[in-house]
FIDOVEX-980017 format. One record per residue (C-alpha): x, y, z; residue number from 1. Coordinates in Angstrom, 1 decimal. Example, Ala and Ser with C-alpha at 12.3 -4.5 7.8 and 13.67 -1.06 7.14 Angstrom:
! FIDOVEX-980017
((12.3,-4.5,7.8),1);
((13.7,-1.1,7.1),2);
END
This chain:
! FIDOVEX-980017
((-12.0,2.9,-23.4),1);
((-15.1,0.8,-23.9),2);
((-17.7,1.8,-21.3),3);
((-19.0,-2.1,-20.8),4);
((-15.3,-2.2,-19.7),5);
((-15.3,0.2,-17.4),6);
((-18.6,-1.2,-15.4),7);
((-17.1,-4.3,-15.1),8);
((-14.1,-3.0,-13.4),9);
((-16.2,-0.5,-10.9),10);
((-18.1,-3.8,-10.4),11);
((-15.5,-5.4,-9.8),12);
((-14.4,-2.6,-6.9),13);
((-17.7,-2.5,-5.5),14);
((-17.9,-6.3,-4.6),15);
((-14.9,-8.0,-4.8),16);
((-12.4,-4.4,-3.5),17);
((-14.7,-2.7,-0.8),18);
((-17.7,-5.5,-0.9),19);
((-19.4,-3.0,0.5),20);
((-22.5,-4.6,2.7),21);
((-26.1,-3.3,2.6),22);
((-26.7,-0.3,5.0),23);
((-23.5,0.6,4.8),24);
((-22.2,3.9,4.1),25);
((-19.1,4.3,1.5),26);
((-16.1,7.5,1.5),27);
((-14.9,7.6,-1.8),28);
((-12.1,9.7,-1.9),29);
((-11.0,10.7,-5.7),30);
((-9.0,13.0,-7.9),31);
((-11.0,15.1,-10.6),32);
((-9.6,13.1,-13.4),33);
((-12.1,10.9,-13.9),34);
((-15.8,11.8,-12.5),35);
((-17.6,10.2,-15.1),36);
((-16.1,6.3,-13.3),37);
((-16.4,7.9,-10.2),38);
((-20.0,8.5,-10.7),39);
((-20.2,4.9,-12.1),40);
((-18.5,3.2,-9.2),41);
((-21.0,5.4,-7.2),42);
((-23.7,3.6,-8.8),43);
((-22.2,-0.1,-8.3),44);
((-22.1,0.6,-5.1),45);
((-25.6,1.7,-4.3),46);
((-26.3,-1.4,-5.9),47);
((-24.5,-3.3,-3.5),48);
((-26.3,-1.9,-0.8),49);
((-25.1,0.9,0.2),50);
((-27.4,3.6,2.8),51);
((-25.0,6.4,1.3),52);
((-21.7,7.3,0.0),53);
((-20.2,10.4,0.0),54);
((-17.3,11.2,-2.5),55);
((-14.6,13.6,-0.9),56);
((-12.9,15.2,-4.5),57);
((-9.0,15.8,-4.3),58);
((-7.2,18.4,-6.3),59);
((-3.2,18.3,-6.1),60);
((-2.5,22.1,-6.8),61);
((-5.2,23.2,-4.3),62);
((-2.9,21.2,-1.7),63);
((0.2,23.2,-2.9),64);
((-1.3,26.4,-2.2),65);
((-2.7,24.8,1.2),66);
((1.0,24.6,2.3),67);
((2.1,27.6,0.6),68);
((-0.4,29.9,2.3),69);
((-1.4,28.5,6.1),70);
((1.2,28.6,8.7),71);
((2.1,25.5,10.7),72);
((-0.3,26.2,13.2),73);
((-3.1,26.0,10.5),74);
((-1.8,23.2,9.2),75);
((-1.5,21.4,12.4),76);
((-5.3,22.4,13.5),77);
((-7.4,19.4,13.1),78);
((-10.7,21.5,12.9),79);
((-13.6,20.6,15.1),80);
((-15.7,19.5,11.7),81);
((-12.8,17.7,10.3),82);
((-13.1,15.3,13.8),83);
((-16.8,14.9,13.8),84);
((-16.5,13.3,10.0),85);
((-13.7,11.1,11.2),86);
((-15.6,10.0,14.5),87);
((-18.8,9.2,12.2),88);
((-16.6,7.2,9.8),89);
((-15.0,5.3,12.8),90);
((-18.5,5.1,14.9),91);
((-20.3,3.9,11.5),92);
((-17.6,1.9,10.5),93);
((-18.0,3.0,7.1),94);
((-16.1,1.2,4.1),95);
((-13.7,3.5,2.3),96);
((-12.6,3.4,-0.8),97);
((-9.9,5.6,-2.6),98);
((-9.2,6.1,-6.3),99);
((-5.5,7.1,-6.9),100);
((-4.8,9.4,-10.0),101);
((-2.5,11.9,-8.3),102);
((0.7,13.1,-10.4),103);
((4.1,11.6,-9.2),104);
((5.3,14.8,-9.1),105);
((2.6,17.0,-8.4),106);
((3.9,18.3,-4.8),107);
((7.1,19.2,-6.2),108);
((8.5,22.7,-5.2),109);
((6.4,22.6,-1.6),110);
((8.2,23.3,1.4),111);
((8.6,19.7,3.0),112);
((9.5,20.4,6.2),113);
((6.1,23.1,6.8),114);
((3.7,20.3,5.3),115);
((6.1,17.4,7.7),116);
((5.6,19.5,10.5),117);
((1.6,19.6,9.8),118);
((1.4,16.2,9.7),119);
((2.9,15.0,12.4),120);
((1.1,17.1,14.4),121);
((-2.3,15.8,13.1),122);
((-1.6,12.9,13.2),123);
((-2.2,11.4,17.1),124);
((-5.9,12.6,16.9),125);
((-6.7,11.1,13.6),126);
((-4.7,7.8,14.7),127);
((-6.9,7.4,17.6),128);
((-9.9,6.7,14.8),129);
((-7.6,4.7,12.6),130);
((-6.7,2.3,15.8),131);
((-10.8,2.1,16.3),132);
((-11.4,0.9,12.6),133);
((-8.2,-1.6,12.3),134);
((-9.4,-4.7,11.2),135);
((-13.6,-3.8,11.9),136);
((-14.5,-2.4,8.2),137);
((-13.2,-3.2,4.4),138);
((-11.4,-0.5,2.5),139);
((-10.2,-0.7,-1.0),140);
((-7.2,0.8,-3.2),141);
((-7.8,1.1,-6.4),142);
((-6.6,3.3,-9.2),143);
((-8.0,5.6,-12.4),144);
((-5.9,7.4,-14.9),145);
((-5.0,10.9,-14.5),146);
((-3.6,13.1,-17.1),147);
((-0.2,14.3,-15.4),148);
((0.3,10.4,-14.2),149);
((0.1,9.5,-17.6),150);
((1.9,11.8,-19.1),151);
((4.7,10.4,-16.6),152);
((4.1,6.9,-17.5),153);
((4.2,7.4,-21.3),154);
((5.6,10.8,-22.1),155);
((6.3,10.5,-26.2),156);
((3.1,10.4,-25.7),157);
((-0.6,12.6,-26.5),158);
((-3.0,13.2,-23.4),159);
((-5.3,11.1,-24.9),160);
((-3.2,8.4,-25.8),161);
((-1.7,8.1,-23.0),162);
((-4.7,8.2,-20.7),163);
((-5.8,5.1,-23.0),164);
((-2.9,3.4,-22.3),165);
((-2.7,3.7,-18.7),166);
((-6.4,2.7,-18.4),167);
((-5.3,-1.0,-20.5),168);
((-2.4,-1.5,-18.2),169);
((-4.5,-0.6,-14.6),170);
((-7.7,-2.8,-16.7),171);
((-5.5,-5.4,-17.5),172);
((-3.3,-5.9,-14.3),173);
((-6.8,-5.6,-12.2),174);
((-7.7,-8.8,-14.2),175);
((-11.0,-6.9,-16.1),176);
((-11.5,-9.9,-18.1),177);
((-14.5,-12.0,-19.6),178);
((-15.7,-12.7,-15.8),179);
((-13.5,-10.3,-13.4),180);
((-14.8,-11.5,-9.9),181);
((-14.2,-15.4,-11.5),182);
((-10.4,-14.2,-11.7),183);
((-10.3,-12.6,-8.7),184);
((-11.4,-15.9,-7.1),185);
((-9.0,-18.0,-8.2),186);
((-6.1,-15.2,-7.3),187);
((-7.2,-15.0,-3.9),188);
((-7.4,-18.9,-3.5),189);
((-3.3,-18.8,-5.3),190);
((-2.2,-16.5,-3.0),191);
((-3.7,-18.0,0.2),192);
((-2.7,-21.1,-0.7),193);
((1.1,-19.8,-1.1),194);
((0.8,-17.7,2.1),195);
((-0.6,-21.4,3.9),196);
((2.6,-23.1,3.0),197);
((5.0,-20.1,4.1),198);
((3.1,-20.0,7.1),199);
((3.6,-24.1,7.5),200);
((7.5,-23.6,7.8),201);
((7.6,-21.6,10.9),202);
((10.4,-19.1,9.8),203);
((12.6,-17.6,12.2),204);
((14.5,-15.5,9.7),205);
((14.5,-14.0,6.2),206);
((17.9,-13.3,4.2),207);
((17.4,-11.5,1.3),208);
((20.9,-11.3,-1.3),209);
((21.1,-9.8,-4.7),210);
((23.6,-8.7,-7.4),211);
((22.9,-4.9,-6.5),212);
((24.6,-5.6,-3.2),213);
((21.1,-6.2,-1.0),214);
((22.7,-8.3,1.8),215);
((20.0,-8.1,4.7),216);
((18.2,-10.6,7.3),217);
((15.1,-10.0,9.0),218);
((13.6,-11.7,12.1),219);
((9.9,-13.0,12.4),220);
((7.5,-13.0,15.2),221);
((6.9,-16.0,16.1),222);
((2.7,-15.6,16.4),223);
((3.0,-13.5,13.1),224);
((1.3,-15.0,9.5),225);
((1.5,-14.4,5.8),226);
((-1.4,-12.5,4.2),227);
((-2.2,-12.0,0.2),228);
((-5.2,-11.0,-1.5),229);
((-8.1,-10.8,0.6),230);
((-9.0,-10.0,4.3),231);
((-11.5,-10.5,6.5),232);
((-13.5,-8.1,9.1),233);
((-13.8,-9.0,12.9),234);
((-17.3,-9.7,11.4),235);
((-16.5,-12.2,8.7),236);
((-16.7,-9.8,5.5),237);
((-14.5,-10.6,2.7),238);
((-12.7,-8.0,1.0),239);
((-9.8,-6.9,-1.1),240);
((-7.7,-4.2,-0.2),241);
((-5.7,-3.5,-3.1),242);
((-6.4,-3.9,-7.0),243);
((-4.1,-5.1,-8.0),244);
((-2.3,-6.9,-5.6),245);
((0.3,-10.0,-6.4),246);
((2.1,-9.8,-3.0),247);
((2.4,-12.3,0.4),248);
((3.2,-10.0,2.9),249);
((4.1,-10.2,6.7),250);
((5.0,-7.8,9.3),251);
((8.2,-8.5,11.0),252);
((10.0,-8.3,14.2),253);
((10.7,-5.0,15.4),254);
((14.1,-4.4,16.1),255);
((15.4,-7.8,14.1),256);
((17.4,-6.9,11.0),257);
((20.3,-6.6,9.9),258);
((22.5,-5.7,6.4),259);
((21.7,-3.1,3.5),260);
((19.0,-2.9,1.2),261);
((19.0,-1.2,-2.3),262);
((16.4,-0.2,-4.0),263);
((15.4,-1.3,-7.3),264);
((12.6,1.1,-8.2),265);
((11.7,4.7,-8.2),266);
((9.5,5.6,-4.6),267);
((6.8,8.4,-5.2),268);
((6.6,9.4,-1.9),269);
((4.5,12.8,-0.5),270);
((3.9,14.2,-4.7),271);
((7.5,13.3,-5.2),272);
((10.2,10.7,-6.7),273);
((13.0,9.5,-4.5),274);
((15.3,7.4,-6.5),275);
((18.6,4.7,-6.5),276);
((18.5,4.3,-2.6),277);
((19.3,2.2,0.2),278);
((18.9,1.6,3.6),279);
((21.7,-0.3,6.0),280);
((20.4,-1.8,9.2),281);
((21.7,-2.4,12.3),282);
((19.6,-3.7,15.3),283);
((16.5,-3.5,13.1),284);
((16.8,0.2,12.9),285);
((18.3,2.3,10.1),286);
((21.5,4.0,10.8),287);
((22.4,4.8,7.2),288);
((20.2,5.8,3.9),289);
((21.0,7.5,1.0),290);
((19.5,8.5,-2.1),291);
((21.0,9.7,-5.4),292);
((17.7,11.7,-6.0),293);
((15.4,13.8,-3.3),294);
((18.0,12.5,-0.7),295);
((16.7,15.3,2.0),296);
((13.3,14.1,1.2),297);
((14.4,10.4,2.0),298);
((16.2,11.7,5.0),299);
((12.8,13.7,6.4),300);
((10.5,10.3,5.6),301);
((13.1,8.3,7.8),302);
((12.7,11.0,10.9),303);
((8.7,11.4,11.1),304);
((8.7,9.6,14.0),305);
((10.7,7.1,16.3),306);
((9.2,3.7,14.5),307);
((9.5,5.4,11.1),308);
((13.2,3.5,10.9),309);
((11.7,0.3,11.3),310);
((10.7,-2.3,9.2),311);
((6.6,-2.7,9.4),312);
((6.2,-4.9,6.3),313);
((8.2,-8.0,3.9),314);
((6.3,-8.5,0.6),315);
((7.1,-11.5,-1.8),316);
((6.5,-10.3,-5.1),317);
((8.3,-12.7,-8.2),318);
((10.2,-10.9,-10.4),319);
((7.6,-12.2,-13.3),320);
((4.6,-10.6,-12.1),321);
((1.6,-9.6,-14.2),322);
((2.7,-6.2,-13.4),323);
((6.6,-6.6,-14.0),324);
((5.9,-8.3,-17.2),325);
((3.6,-5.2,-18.8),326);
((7.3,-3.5,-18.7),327);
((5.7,-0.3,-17.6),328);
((7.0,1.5,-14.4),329);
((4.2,3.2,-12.6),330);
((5.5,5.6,-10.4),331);
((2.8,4.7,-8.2),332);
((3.1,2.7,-5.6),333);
((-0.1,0.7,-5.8),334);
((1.5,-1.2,-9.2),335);
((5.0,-0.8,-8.5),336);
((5.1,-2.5,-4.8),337);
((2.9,-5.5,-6.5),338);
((5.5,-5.7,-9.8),339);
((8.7,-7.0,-7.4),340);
((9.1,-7.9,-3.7),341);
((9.2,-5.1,-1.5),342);
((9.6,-3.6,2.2),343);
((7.7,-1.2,4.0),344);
((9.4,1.6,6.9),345);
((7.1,2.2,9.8),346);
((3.6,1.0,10.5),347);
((3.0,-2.9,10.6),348);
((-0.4,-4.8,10.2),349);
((-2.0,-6.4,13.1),350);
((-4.1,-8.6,11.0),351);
((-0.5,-10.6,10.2),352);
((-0.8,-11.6,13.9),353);
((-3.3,-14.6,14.4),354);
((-6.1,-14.2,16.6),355);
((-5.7,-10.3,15.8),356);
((-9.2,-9.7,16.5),357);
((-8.7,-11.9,20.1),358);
((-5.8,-9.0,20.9),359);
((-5.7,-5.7,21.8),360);
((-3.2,-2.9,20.3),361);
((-0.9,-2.7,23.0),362);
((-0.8,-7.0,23.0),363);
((-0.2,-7.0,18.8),364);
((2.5,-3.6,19.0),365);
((4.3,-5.8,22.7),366);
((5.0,-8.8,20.2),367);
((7.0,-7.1,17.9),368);
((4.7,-5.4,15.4),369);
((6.1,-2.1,14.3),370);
((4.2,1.4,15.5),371);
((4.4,4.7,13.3),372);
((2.8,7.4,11.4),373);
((3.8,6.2,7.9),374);
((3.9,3.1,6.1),375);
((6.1,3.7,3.0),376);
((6.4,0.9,0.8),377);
((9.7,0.7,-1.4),378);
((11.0,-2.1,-3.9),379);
((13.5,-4.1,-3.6),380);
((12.8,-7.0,-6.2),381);
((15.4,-8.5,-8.7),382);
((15.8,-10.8,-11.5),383);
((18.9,-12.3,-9.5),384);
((16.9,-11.8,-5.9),385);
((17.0,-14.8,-3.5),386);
((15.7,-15.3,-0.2),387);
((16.4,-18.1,2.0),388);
((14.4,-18.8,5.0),389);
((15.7,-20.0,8.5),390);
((13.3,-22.3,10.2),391);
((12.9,-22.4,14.0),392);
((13.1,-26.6,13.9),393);
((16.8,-25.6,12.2),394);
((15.4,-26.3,8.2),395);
((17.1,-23.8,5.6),396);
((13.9,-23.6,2.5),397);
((14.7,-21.7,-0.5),398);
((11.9,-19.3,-0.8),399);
((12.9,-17.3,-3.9),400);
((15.5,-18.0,-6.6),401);
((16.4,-15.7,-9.8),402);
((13.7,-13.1,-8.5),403);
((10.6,-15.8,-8.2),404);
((9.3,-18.4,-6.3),405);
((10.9,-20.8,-5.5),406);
((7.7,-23.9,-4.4),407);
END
């Protein structure tokens, strides 16, 4: 992969992704696969502006033997280090950005219930830093190519070859063109200009139908916007969550849906794939789910907590996407929740509620926005999709046909 490439996509991470401000400090959280673009997005970002940034390294098989080895207890500790870093990042409000390379299958064979159990139990302290953060610093999602991932992606297949292809499909569905921050411009302005006509209609309801036998409606809060592409800080600083990203998104009522859901790609979910599923709800809550592989799995994602049954996200996605058109399945979230519309179980986004920054948690979770530990994006686009939107002055609008747009 050509290295003049490469800088323009850590560039394009450093300013447009995290736009990290000067002063700042940066956690870069990576695999090993790639240190030499780790140490070059390093380097964009110092030029940025950044005071420091520390680069926390990540090693799947380490985090096998992790489970393997402590008990629950040890698993559950939140060591007295481990808060004082997560205090500093929330006190600092310190951008974060994260590189995924992780194997889709690389937590395969742990025992899910010990590393479920460990979670959960972590999780109230380190939420209390989250809350403190939402919507006060940038953070970024991006992705680099790891061996094992792929090896997934294209097993027929060399290392090498494959690593070189999965770097032209993240390069080219980031938009690492002639002028990559020109691109991203002009997506953000397509996106927000689609999310300010959704949010002109004043939709009540969703309903979502598809030839795979998706027959589901979802309610809207009424005070509740689309987003897509970039965000903005309580301080006014632009920045893009996810590279790539292709969706409109909006958290949705709690408690308001209704029908079944199938999915119509793989989920890689805690180092491992669940696939063919669905989800049937009644009262916005699921009371059914199955999945034809890593059902128990699916079963333990839906029972992490008592808002891990409800719905926290709707993403449009068309069906023709940048990413669905490359033909390549993922297994990675990051591409394949921005290759076809999608939901989300569990956590919602208080930044789709307007005047967010005006509102306190409590005011954003009392209007209807969705409260958990996870937020587990799963796709549900189609060629054959539609959705149909229900307008509070009575208007039906046609908001996808055939698995695209339909405006």
């Amino acid at each position: 992969m050509q290295k003049m490439r490469l800088r323009k996509y850590a560039k394009l991470i450093a300013r447009m992704g995290v736009n990290v401000q000067k002063g700042q400090d940066v956690i870069l959280t990576a695999g090993l696969d790639q240190p030499e673009f780790v140490a070059m997005v390093t380097d964009e970002l110092y030029k940025c502006g950044a005071r420091k940034v520390f680069v926390d390294f990540t090693y799947q098989p380490l985090e096998k033997y992790h489970i393997r080895h402590r008990s629950v207890k040890a698993l559950s500790t939140v060591e007295t280090f481990e808060e004082e870093k997560m205090k500093y990042v929330a006190e600092k409000l310190c951008a974060r950005l994260f590189l995924s390379s992780a194997d889709p299958d690389g937590l395969k064979g742990v025992n899910i219930e010990k590393m479920m159990k460990g979670q959960q139990a972590r999780f109230p302290i380190m939420r209390a830093y989250r809350d403190q953060m939402e919507g006060r610093h940038q953070w970024c999602i991006a992705a680099v190519p790891g061996e094992a991932w792929a090896k997934k992606v294209f097993p027929g297949e060399r290392a090498s070859r494959a690593i070189e292809k999965l770097w032209e499909a993240i390069l080219t569905t980031a938009r690492v063109d002639d002028d990559p921050i020109a691109a991203w411009e002009a997506h953000n302005k397509d996106l927000s200009d689609r999310c300010a006509y959704l949010n002109s209609l004043g939709i009540e309801t969703l309903e979502y139908k598809a030839g795979n036998g998706t027959d589901f409606t979802v309610g809207m809060i009424p005070e509740a916007i689309f987003c897509g592409g970039g965000e903005t800080t309580d301080k006014g600083v632009f920045f893009n969550p996810n590279i790539p990203t292709e969706e409109c998104f909006i958290s949705p009522k709690k408690g308001v849906a209704e029908g079944i859901v199938y999915s119509s790609l793989p989920l890689s979910y805690q180092g491992q794939l669940i696939d063919n599923f669905y989800f049937r709800f009644e009262g916005g809550k699921v009371v059914e789910a199955h999945a034809e592989k890593n059902d128990e799995l699916l079963q333990k994602m839906i029972n992490m907590d008592e808002g891990a049954r409800y719905l926290g996200e709707c993403a449009l996605v068309p069906f023709d996407s940048p990413i669905n058109q490359t033909g390549i399945l993922f297994y990675n979230t990051l591409f394949d929740e921005n290759a076809v519309c999608h939901l989300a179980l569990g956590r919602g986004f208080a930044d789709t509620i307007s005047n967010c920054h005006e509102r306190t948690k409590e005011e954003i979770n009392a209007l209807g926005v969705n409260n958990s530990m996870i937020h587990q994006d799963f796709m549900i686009g189609t060629p054959d999709l539609s959705i149909v939107a229900h307008c509070r002055d009575g208007k039906t609008v046609q908001i996808f046909k055939d698995g695209t747009w339909a405006f």
